[in-house]
mmCIF file of the N, C-alpha and C atoms, coordinates in Angstrom:
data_MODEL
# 
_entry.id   MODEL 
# 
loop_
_atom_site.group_PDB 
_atom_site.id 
_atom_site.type_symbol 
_atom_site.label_atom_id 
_atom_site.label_alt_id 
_atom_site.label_comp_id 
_atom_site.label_asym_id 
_atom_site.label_entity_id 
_atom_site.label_seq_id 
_atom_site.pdbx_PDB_ins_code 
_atom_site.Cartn_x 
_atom_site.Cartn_y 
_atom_site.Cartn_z 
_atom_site.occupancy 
_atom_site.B_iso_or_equiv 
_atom_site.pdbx_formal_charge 
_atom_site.auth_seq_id 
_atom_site.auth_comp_id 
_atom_site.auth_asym_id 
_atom_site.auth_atom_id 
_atom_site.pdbx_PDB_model_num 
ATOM 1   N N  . UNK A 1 1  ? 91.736  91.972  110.020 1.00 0.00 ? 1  UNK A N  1 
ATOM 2   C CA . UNK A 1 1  ? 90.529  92.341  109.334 1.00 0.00 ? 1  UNK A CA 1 
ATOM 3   C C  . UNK A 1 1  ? 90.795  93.598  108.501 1.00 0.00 ? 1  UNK A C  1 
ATOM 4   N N  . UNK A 1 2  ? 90.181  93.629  106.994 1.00 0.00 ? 2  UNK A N  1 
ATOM 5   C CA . UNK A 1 2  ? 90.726  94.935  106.255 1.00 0.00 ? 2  UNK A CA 1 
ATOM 6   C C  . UNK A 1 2  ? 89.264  95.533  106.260 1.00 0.00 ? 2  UNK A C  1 
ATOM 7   N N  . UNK A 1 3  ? 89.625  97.199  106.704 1.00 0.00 ? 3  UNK A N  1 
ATOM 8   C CA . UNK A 1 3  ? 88.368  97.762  106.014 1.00 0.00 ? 3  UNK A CA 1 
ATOM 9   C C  . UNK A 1 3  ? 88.209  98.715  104.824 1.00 0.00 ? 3  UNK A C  1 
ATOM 10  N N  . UNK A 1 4  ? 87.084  98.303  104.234 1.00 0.00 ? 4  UNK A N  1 
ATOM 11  C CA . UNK A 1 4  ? 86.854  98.750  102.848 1.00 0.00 ? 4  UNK A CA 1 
ATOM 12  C C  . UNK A 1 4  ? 86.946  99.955  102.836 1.00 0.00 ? 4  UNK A C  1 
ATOM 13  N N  . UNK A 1 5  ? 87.386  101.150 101.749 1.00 0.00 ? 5  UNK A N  1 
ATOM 14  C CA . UNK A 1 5  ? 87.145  102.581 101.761 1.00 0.00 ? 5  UNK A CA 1 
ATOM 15  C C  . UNK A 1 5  ? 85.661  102.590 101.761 1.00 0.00 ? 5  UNK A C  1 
ATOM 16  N N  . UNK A 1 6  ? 85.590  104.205 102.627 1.00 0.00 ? 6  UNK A N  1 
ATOM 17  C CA . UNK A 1 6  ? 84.428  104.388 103.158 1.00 0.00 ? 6  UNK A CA 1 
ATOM 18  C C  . UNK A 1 6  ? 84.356  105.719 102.608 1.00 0.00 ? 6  UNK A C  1 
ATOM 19  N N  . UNK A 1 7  ? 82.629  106.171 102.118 1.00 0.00 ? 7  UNK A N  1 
ATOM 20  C CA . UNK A 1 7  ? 82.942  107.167 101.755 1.00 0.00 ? 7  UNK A CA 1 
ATOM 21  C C  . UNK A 1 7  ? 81.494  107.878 102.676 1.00 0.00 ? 7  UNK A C  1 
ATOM 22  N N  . UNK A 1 8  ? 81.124  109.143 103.304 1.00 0.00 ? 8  UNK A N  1 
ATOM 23  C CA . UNK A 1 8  ? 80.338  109.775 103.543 1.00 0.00 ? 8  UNK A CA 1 
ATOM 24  C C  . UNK A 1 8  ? 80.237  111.376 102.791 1.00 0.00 ? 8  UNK A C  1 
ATOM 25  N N  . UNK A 1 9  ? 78.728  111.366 102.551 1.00 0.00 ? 9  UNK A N  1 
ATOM 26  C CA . UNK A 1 9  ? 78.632  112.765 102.410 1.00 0.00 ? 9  UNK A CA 1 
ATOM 27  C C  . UNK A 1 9  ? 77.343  113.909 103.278 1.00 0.00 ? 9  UNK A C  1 
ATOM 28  N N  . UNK A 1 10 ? 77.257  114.502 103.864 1.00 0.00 ? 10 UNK A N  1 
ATOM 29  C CA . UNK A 1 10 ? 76.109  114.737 104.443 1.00 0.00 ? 10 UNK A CA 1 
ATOM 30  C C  . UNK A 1 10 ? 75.438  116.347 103.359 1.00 0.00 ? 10 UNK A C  1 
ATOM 31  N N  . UNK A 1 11 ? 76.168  117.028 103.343 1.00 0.00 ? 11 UNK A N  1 
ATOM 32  C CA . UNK A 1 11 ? 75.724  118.046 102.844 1.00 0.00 ? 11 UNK A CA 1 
ATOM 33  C C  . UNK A 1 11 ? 76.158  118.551 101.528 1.00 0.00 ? 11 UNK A C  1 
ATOM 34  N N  . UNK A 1 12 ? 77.458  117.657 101.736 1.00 0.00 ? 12 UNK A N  1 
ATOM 35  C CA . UNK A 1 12 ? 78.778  117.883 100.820 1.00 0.00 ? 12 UNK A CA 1 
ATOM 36  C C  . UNK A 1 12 ? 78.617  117.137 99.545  1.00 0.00 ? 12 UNK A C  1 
ATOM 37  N N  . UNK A 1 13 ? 79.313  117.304 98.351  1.00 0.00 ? 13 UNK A N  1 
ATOM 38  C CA . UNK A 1 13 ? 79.482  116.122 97.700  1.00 0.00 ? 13 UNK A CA 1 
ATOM 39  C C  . UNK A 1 13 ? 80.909  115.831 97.481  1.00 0.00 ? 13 UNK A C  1 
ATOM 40  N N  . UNK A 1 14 ? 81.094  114.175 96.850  1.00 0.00 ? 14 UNK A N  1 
ATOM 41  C CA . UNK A 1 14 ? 82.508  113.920 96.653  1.00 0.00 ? 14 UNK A CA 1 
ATOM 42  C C  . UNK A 1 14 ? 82.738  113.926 95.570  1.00 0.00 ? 14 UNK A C  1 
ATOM 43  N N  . UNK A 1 15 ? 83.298  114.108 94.341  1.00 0.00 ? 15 UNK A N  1 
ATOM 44  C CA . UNK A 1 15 ? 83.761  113.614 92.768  1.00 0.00 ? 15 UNK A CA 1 
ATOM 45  C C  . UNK A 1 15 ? 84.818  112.848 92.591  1.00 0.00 ? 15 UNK A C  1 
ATOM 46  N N  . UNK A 1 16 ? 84.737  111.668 92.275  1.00 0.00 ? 16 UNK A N  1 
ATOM 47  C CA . UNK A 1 16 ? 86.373  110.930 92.360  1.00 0.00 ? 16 UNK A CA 1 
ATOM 48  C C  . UNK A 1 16 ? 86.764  110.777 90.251  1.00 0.00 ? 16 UNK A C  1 
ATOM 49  N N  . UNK A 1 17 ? 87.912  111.238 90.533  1.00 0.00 ? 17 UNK A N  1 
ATOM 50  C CA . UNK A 1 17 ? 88.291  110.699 88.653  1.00 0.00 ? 17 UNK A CA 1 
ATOM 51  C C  . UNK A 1 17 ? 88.486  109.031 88.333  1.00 0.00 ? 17 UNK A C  1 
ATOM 52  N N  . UNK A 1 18 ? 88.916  109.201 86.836  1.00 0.00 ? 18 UNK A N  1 
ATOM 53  C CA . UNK A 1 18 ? 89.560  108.066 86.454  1.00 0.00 ? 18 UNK A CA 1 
ATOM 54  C C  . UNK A 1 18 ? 90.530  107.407 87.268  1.00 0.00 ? 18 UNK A C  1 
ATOM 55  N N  . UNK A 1 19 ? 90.747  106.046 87.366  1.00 0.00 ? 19 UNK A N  1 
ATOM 56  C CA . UNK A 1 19 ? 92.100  105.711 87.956  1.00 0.00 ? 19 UNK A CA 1 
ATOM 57  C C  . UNK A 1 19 ? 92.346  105.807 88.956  1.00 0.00 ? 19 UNK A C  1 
ATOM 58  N N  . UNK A 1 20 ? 91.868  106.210 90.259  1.00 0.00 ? 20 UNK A N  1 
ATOM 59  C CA . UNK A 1 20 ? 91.904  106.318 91.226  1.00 0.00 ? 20 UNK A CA 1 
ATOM 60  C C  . UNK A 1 20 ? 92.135  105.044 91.852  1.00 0.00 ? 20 UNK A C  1 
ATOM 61  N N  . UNK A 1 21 ? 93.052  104.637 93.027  1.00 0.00 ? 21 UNK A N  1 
ATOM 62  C CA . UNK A 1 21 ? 93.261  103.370 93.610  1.00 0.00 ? 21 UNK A CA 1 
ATOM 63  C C  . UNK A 1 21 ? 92.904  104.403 95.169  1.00 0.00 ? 21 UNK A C  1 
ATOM 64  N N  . UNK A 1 22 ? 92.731  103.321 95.773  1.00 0.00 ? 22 UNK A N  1 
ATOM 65  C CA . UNK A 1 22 ? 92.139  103.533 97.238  1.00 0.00 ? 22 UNK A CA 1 
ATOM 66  C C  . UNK A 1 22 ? 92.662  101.836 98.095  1.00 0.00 ? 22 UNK A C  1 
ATOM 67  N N  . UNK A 1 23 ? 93.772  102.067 99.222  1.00 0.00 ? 23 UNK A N  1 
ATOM 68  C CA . UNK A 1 23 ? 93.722  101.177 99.998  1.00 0.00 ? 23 UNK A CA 1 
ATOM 69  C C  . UNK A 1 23 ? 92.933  100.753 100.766 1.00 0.00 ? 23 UNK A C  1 
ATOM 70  N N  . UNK A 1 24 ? 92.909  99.668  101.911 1.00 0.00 ? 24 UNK A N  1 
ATOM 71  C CA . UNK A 1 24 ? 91.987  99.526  102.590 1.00 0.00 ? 24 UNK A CA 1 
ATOM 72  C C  . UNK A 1 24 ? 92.116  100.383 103.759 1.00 0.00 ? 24 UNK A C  1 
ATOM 73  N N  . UNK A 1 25 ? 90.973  100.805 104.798 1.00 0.00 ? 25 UNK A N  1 
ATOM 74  C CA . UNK A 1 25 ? 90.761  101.961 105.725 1.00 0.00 ? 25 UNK A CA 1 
ATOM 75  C C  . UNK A 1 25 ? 90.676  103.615 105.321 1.00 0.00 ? 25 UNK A C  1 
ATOM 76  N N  . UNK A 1 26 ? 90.634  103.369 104.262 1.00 0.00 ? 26 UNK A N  1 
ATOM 77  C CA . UNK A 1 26 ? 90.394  105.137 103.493 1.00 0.00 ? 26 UNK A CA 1 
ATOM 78  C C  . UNK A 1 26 ? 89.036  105.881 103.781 1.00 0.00 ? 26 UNK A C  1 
ATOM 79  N N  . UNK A 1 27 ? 89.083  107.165 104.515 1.00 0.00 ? 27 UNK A N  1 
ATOM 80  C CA . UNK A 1 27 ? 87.594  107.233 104.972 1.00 0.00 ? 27 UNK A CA 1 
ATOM 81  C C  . UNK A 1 27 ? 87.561  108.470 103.810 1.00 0.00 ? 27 UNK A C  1 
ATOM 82  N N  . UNK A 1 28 ? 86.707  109.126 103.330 1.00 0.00 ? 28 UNK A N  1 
ATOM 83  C CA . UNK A 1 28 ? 86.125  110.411 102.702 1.00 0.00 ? 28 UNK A CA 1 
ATOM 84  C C  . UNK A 1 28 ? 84.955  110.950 103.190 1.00 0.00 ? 28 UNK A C  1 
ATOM 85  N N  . UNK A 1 29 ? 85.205  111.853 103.762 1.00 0.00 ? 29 UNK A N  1 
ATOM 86  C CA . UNK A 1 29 ? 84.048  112.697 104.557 1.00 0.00 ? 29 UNK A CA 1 
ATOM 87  C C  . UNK A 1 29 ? 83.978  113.998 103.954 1.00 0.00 ? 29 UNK A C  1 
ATOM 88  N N  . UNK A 1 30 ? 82.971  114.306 103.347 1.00 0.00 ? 30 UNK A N  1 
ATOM 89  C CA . UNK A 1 30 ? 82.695  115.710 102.697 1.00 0.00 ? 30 UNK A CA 1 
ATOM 90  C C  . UNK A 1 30 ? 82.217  116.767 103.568 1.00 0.00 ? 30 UNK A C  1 
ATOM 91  N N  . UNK A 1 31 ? 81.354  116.091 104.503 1.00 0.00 ? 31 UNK A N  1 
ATOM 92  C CA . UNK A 1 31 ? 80.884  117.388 105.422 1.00 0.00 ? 31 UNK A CA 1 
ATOM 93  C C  . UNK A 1 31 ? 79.926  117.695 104.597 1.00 0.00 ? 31 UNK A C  1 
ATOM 94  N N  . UNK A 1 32 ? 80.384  119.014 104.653 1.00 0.00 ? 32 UNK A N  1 
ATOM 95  C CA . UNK A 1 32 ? 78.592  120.410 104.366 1.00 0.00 ? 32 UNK A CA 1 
ATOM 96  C C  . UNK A 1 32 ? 79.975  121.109 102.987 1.00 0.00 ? 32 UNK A C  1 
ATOM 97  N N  . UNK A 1 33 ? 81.332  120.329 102.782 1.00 0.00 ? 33 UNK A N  1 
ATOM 98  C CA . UNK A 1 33 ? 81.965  120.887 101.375 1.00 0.00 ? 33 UNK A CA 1 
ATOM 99  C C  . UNK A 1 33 ? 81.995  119.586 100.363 1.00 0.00 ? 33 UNK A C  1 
ATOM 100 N N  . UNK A 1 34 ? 82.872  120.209 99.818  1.00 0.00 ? 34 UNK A N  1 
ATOM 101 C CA . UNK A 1 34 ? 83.142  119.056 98.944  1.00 0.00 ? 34 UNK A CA 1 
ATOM 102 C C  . UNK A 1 34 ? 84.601  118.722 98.685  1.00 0.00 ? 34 UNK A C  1 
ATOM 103 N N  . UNK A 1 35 ? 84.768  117.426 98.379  1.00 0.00 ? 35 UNK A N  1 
ATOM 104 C CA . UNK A 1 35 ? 86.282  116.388 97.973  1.00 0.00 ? 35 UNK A CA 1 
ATOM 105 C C  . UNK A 1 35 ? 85.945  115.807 96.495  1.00 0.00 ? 35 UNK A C  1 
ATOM 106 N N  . UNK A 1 36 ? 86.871  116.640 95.592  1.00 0.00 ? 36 UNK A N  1 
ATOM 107 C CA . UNK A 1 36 ? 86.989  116.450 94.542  1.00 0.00 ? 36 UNK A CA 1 
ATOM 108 C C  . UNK A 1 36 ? 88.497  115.718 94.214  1.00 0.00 ? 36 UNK A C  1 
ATOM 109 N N  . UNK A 1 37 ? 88.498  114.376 93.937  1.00 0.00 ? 37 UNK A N  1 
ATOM 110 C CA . UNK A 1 37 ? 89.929  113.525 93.969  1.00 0.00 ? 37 UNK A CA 1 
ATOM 111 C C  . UNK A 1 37 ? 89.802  113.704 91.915  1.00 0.00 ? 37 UNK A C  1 
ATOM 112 N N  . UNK A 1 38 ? 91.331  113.896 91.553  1.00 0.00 ? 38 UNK A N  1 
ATOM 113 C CA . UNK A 1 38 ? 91.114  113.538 89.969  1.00 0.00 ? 38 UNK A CA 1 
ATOM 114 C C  . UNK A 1 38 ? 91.595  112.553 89.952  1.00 0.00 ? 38 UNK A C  1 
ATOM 115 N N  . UNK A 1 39 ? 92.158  112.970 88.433  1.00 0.00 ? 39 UNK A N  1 
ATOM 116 C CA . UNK A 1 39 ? 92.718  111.193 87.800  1.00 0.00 ? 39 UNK A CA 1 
ATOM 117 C C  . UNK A 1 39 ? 94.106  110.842 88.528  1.00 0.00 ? 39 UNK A C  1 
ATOM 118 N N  . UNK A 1 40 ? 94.053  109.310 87.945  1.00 0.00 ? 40 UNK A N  1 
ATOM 119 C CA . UNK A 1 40 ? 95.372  108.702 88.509  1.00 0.00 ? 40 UNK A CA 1 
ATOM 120 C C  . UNK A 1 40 ? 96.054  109.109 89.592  1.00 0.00 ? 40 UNK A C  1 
ATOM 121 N N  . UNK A 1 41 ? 94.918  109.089 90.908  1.00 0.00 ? 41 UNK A N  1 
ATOM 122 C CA . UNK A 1 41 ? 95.516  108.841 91.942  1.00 0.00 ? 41 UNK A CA 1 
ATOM 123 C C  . UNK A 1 41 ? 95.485  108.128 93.657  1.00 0.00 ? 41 UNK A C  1 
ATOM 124 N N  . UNK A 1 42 ? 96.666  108.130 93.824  1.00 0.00 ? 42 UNK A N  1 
ATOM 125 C CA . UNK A 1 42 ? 96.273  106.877 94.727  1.00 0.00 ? 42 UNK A CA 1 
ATOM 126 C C  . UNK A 1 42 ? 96.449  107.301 96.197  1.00 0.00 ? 42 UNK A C  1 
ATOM 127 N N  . UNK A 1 43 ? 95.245  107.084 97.076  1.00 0.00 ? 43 UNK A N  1 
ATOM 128 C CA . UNK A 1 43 ? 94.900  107.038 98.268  1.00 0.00 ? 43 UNK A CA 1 
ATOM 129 C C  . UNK A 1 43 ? 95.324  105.691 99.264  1.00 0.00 ? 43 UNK A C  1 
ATOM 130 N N  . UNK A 1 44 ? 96.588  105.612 100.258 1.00 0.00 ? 44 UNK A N  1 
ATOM 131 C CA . UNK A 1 44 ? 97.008  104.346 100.887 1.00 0.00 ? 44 UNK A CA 1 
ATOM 132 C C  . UNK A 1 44 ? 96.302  104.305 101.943 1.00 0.00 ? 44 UNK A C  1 
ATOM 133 N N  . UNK A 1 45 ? 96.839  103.355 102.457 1.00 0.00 ? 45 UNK A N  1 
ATOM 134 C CA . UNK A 1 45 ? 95.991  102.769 103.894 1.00 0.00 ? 45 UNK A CA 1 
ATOM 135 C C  . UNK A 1 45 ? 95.604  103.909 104.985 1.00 0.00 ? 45 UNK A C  1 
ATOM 136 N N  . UNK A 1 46 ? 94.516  104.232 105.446 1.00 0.00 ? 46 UNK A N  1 
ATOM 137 C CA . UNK A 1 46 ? 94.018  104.596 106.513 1.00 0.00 ? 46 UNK A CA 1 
ATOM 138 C C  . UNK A 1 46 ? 94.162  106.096 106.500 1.00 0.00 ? 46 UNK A C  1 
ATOM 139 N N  . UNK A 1 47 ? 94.142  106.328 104.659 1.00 0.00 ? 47 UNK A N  1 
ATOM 140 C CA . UNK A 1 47 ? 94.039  108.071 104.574 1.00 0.00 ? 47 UNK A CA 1 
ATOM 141 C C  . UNK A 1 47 ? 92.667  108.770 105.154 1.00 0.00 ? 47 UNK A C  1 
ATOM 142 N N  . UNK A 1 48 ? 92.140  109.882 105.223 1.00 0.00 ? 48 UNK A N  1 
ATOM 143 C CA . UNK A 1 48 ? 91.676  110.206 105.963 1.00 0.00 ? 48 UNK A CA 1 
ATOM 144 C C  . UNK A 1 48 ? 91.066  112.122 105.125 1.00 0.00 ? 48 UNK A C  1 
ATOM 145 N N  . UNK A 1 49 ? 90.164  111.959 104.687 1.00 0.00 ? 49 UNK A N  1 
ATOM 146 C CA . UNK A 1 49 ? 89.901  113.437 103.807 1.00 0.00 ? 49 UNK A CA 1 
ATOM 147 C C  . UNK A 1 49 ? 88.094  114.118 104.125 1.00 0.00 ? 49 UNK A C  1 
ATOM 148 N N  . UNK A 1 50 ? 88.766  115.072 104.876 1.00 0.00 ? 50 UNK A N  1 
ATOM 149 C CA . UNK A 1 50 ? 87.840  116.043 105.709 1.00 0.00 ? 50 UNK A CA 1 
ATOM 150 C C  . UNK A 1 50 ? 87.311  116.959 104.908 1.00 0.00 ? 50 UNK A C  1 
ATOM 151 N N  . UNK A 1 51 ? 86.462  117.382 104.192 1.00 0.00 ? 51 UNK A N  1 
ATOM 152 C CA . UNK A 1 51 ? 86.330  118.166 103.479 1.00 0.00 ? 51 UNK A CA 1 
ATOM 153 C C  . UNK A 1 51 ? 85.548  119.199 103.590 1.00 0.00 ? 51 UNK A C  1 
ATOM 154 N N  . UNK A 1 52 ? 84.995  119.742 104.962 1.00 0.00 ? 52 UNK A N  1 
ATOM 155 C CA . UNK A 1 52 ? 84.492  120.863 105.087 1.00 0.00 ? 52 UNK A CA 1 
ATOM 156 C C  . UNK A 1 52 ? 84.621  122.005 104.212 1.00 0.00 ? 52 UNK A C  1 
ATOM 157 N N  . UNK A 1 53 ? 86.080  122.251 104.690 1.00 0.00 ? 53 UNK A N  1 
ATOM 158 C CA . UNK A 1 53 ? 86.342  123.941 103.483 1.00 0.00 ? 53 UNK A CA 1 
ATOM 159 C C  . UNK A 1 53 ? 86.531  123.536 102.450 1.00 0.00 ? 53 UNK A C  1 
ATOM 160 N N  . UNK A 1 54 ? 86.321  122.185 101.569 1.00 0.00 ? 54 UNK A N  1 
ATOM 161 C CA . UNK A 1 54 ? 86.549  121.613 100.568 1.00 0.00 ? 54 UNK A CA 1 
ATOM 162 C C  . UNK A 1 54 ? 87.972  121.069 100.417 1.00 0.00 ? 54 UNK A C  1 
ATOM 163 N N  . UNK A 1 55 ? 88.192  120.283 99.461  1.00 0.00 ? 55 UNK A N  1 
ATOM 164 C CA . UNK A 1 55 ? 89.659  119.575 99.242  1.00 0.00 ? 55 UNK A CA 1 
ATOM 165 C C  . UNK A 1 55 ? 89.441  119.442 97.861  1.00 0.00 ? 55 UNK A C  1 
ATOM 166 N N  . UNK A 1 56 ? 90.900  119.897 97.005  1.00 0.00 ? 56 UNK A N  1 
ATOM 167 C CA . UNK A 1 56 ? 91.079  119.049 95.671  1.00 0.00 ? 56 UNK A CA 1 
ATOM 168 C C  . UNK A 1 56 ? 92.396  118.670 95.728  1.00 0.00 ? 56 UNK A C  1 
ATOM 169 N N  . UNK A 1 57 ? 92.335  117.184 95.138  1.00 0.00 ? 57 UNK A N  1 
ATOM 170 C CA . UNK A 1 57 ? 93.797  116.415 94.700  1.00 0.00 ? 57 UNK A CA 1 
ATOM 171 C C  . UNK A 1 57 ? 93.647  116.379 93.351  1.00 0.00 ? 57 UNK A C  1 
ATOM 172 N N  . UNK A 1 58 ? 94.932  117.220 92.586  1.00 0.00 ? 58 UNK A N  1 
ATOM 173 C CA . UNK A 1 58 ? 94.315  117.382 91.214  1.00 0.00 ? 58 UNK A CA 1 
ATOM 174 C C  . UNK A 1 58 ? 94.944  116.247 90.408  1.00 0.00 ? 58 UNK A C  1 
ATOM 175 N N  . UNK A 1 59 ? 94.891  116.222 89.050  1.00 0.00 ? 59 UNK A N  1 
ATOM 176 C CA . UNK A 1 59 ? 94.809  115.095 88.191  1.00 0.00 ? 59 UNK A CA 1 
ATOM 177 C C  . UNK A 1 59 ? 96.732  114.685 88.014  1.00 0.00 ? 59 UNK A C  1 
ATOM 178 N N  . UNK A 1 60 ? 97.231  114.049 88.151  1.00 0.00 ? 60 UNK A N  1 
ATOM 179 C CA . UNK A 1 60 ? 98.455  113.465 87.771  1.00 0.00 ? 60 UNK A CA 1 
ATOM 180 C C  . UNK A 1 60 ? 99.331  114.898 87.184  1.00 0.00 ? 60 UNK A C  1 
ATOM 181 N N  . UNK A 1 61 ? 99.022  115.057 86.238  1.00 0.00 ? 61 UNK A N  1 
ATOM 182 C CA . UNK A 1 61 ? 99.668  116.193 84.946  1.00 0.00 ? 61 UNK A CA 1 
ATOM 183 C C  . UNK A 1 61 ? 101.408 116.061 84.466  1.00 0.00 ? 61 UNK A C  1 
ATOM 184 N N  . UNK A 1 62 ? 101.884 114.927 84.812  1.00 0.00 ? 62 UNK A N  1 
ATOM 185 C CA . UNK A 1 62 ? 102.862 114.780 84.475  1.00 0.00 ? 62 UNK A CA 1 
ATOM 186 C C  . UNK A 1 62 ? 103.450 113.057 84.605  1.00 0.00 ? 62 UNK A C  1 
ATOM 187 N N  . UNK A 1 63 ? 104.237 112.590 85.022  1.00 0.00 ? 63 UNK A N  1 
ATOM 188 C CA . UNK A 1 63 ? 104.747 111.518 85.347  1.00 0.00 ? 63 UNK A CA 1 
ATOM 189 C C  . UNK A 1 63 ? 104.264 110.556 86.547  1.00 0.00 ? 63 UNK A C  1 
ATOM 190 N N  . UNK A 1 64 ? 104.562 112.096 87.708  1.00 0.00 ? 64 UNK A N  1 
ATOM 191 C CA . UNK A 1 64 ? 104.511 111.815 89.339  1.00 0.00 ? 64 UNK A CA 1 
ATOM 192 C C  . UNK A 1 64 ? 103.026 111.715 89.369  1.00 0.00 ? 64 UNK A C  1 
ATOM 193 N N  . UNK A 1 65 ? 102.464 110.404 89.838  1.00 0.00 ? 65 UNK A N  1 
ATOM 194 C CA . UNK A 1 65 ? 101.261 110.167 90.302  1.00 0.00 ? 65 UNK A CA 1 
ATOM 195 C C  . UNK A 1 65 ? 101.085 110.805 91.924  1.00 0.00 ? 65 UNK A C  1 
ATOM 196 N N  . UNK A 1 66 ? 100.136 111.223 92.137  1.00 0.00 ? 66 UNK A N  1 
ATOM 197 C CA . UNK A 1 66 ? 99.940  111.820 93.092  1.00 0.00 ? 66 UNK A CA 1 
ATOM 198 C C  . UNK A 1 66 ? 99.774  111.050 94.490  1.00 0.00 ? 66 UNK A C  1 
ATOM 199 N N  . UNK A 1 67 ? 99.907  110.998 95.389  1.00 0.00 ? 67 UNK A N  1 
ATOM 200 C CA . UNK A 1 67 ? 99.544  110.083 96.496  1.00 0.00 ? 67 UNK A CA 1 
ATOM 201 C C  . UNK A 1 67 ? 99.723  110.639 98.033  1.00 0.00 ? 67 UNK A C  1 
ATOM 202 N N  . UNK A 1 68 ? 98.810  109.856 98.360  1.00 0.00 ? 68 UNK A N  1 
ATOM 203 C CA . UNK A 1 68 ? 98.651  110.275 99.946  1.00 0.00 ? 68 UNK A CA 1 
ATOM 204 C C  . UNK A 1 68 ? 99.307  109.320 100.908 1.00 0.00 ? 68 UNK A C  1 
ATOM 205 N N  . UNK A 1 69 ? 100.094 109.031 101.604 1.00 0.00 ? 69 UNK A N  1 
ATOM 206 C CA . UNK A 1 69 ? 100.925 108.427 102.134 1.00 0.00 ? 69 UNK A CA 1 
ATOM 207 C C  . UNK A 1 69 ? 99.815  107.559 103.365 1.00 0.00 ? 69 UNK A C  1 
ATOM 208 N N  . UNK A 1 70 ? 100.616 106.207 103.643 1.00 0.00 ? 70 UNK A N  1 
ATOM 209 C CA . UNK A 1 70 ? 99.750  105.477 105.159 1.00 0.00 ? 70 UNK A CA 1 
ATOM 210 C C  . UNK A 1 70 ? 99.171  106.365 106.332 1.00 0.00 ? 70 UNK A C  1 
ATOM 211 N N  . UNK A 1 71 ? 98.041  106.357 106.247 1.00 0.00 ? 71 UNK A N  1 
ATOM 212 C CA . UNK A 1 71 ? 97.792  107.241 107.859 1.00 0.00 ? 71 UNK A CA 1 
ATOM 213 C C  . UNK A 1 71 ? 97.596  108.765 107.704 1.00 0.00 ? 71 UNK A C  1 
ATOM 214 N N  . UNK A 1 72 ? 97.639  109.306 106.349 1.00 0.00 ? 72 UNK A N  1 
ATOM 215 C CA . UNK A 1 72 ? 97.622  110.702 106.996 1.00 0.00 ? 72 UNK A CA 1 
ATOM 216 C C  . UNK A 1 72 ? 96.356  110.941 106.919 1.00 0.00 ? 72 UNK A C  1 
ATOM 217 N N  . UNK A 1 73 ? 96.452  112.445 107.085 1.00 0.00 ? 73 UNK A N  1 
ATOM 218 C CA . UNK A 1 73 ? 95.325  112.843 107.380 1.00 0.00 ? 73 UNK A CA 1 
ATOM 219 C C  . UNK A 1 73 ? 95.472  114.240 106.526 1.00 0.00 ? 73 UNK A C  1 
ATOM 220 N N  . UNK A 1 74 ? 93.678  114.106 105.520 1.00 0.00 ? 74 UNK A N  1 
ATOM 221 C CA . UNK A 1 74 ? 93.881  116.156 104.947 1.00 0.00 ? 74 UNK A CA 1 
ATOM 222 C C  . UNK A 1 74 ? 92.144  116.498 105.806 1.00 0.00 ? 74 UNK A C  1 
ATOM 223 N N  . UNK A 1 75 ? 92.735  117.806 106.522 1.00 0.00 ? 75 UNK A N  1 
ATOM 224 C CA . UNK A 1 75 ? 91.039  118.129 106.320 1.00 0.00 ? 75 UNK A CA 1 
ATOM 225 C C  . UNK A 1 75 ? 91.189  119.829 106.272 1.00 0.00 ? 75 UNK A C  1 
ATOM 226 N N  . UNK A 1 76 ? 90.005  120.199 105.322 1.00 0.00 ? 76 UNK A N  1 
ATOM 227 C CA . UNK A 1 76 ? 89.658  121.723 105.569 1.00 0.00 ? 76 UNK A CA 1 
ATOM 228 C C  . UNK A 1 76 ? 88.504  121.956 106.304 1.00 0.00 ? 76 UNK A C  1 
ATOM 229 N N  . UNK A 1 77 ? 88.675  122.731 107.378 1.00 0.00 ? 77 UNK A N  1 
ATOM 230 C CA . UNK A 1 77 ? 87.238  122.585 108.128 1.00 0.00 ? 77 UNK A CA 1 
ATOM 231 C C  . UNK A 1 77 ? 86.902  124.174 108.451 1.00 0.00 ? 77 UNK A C  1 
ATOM 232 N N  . UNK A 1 78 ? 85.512  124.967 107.919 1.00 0.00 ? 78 UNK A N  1 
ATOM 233 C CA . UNK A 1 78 ? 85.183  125.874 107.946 1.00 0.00 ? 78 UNK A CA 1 
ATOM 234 C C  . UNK A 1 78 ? 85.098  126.130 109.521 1.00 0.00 ? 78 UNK A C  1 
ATOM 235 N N  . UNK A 1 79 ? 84.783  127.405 109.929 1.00 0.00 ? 79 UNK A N  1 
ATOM 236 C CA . UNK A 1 79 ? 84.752  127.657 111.378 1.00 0.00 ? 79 UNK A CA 1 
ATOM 237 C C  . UNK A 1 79 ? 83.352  127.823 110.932 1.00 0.00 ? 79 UNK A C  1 
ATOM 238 N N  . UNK A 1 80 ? 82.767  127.660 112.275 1.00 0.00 ? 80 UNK A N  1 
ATOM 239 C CA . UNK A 1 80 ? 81.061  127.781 112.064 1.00 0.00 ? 80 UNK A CA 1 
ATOM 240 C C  . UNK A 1 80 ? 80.575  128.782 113.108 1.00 0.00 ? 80 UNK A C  1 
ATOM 241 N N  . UNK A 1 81 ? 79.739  129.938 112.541 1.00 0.00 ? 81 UNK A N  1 
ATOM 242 C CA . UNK A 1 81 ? 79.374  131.071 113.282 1.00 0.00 ? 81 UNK A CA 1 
ATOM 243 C C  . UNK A 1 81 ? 78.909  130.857 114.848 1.00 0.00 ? 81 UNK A C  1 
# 
């Protein structure tokens, strides 16, 4: 069974660019920050982006397309008082 990218935001927002590919199981969770993805780039299977203290994956800017490998995981997560 494949699952579709998933995206949540509760407080947070997300911005995704141009071109962006997304495998299947990709979650995006903004939290109470924000996940700003740019252009031309690609998210694989079962990435995983936490974005409390915020996250940016910035735009290509050269050749090397940017990418997040099977399975990982990014998160910034604020400490909370």
């Amino acid at each position: 069974m494949l699952y579709w990218p998933r995206f949540r935001w509760r407080k947070g927002t997300i911005a995704i660019g141009d071109r962006v590919s997304m495998r299947y199981g990709v979650v995006i969770d903004a939290l109470s920050g924000r996940v700003e993805i740019g252009n031309n780039v690609s998210l694989n299977g079962f990435a995983v982006l936490l974005g409390d203290g915020g996250i940016r994956i910035g735009n290509d800017g050269s050749q090397r397309k940017p990418q997040l490998c099977p399975s990982s995981m990014v998160s910034m997560i604020q400490p909370h008082p």
